[in-house]
C-alpha positions in Angstrom: -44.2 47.5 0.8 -44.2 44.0 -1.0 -47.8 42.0 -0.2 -47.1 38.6 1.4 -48.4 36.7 -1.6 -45.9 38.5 -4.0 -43.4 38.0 -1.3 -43.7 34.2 -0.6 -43.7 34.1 -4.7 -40.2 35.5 -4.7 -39.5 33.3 -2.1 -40.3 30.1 -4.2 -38.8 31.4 -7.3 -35.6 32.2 -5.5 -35.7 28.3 -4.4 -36.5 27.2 -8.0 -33.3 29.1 -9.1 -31.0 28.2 -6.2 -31.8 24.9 -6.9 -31.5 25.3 -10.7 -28.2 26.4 -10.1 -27.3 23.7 -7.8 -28.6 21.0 -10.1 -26.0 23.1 -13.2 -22.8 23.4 -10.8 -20.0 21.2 -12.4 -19.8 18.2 -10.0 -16.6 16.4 -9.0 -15.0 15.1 -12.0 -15.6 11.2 -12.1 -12.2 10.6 -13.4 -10.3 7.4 -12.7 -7.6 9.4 -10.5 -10.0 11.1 -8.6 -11.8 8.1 -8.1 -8.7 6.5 -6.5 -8.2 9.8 -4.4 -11.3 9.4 -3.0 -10.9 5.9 -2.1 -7.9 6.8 -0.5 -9.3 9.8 1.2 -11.9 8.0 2.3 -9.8 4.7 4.1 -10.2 4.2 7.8 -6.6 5.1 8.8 -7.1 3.1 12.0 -3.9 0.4 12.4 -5.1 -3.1 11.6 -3.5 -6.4 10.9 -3.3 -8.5 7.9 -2.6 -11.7 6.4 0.3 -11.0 4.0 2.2 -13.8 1.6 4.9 -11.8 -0.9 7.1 -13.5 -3.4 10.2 -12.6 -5.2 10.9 -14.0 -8.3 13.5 -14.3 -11.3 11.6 -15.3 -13.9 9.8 -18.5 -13.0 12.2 -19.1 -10.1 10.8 -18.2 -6.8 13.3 -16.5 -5.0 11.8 -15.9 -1.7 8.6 -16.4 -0.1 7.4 -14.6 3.1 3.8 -15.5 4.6 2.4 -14.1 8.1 0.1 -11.4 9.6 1.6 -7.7 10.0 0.1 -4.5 11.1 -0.4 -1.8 9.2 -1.4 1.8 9.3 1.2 1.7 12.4 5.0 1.5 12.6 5.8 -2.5 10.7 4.9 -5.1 12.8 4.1 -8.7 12.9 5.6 -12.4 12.5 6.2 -13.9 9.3 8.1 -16.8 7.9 10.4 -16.3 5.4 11.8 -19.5 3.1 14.5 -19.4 0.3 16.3 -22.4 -0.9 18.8 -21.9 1.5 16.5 -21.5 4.7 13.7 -21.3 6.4 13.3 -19.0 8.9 10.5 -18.1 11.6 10.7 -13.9 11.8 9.3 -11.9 14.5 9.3 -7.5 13.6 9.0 -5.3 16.2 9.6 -1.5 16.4 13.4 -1.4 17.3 14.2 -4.8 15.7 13.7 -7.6 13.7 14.7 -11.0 15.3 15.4 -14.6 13.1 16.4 -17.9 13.4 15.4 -21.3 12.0 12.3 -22.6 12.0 12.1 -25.4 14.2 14.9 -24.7 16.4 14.7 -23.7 19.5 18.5 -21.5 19.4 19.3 -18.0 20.0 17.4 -15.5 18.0 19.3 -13.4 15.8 19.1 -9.8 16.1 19.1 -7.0 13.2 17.8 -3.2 12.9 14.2 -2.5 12.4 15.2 -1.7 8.9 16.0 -4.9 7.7 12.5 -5.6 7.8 13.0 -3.2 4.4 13.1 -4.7 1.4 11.9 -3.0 -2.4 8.2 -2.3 -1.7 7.3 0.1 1.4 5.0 -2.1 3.4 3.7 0.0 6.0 3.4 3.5 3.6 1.2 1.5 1.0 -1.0 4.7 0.8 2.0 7.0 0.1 3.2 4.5 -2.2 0.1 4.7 -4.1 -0.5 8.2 -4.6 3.4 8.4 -5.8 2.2 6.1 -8.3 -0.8 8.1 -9.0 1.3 11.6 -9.3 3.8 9.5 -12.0 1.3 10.0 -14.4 -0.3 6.9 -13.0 -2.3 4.5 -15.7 -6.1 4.1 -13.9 -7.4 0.2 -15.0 -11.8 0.6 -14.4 -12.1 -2.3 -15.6 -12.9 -4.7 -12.7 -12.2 -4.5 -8.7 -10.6 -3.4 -7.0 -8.7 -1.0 -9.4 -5.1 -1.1 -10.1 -2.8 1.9 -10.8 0.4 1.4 -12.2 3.4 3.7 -13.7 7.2 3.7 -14.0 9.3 4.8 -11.0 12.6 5.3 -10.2 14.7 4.0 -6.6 15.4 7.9 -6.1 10.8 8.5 -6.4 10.7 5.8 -4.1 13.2 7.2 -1.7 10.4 10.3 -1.3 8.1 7.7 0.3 10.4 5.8 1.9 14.2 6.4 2.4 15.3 3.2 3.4 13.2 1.0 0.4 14.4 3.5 -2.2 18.2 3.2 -1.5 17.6 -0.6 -1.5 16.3 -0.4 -5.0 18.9 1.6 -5.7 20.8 -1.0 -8.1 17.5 -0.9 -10.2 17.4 1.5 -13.2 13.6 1.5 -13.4 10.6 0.0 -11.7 7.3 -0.8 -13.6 4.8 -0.6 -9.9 1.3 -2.0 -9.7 -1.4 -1.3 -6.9 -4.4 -2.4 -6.3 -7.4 -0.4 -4.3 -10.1 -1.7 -2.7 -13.6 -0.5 -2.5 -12.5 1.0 1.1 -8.8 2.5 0.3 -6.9 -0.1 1.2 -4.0 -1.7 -0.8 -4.6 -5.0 -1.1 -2.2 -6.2 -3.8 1.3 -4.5 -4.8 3.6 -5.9 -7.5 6.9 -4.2 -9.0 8.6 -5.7 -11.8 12.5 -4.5 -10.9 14.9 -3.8 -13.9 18.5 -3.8 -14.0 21.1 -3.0 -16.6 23.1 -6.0 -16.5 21.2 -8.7 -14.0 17.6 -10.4 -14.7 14.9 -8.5 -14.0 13.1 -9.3 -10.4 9.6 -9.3 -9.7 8.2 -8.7 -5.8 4.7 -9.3 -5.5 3.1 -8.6 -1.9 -0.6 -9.4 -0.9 -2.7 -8.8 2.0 -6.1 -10.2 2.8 -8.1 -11.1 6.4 -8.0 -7.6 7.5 -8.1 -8.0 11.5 -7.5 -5.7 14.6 -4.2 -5.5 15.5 -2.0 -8.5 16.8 0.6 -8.0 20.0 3.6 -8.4 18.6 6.6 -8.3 21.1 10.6 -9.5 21.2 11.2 -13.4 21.6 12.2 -15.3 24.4 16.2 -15.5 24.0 15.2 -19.5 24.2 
């Protein structure tokens, strides 16, 4: 029979070596990847709205410019302007269709597929998009926030994340992507430089700030 003084002395030596054991056990690794992982594990996947402005660009010619609020973390929503040198036009997404017409006018709204709201970065599967770029031997930058992961893709890795944005890059014959993650997991800047084999190369650059609850967004008045 073990006496309760040599019994509560096992007891505490027992908690010295669990917790000497504890204190050795390898911890997570604090590698930049699984630091992005965990920022990403780790976002609220809540829908939410945000202020978005995204340029393409030739060079120094701006190509296109889009700013407006969207939602995210939900089906692609949201109103937008979108100006080239051509036009400018007001742009209203909802989940069956995206409607245009020029800004300022008060005609008919034109009215396309949801998809057209596609273009070469997938907007509303940023986190996807991100840990594609993370699994193509994705280059972690530490050095200041929020952190920015970047790697060489091709339109067919795109098409895993998004079918639609992947056969629109399709032309492309490789695509240098950069995102950048926020101390709470969410993308808040993405840029792809777009290369081609006989046509300039193209660079989209989308950003999103004034994170918000999530704005009604329905079809326009025909008028």
């Amino acid at each position: 029979m073990i006496h309760h003084r040599t019994s509560a002395l096992i007891l505490a030596l027992s908690g010295l070596l669990l917790s000497a054991c504890t204190a050795g056990s390898p911890a997570r690794p604090n590698t930049g990847r699984q630091m992005v992982l965990d920022r990403l594990g780790a976002a609220d996947d809540a829908p939410y709205s945000a202020a978005m402005r995204a340029v393409t660009q030739s060079g120094t010619e701006r190509l296109q410019l889009m700013v407006g609020r969207i939602n995210l973390n939900t089906p692609l929503t949201g109103r937008t302007t979108d100006k080239t040198k051509q036009y400018t036009e007001d742009v209203v997404i909802t989940r069956q269709k995206v409607y245009r017409r020029a800004s300022g006018s008060h005609g008919v709204w034109q009215e396309f597929p949801s998809a057209a709201a596609k273009g070469g970065i997938p907007t509303d599967r940023l986190p996807q998009y991100a840990r594609l770029i993370l699994g193509h031997r994705g280059s972690v930058h530490r050095g200041s926030e929020p952190v920015r992961v970047s790697a060489s893709l091709s339109p067919k890795d795109i098409e895993s994340v998004d079918r639609a944005v992947g056969r629109n890059l399709r032309p492309a014959t490789a695509i240098d992507a950069d995102v950048w993650i926020d101390k709470d997991g969410r993308i808040v800047r993405v840029r792809q430089d777009i290369h081609f084999a006989s046509h300039p190369d193209i660079q989209n650059t989308l950003t999103l700030t004034d994170f918000k609850s999530v704005v009604s967004v329905s079809a326009p008045a025909a008028r």
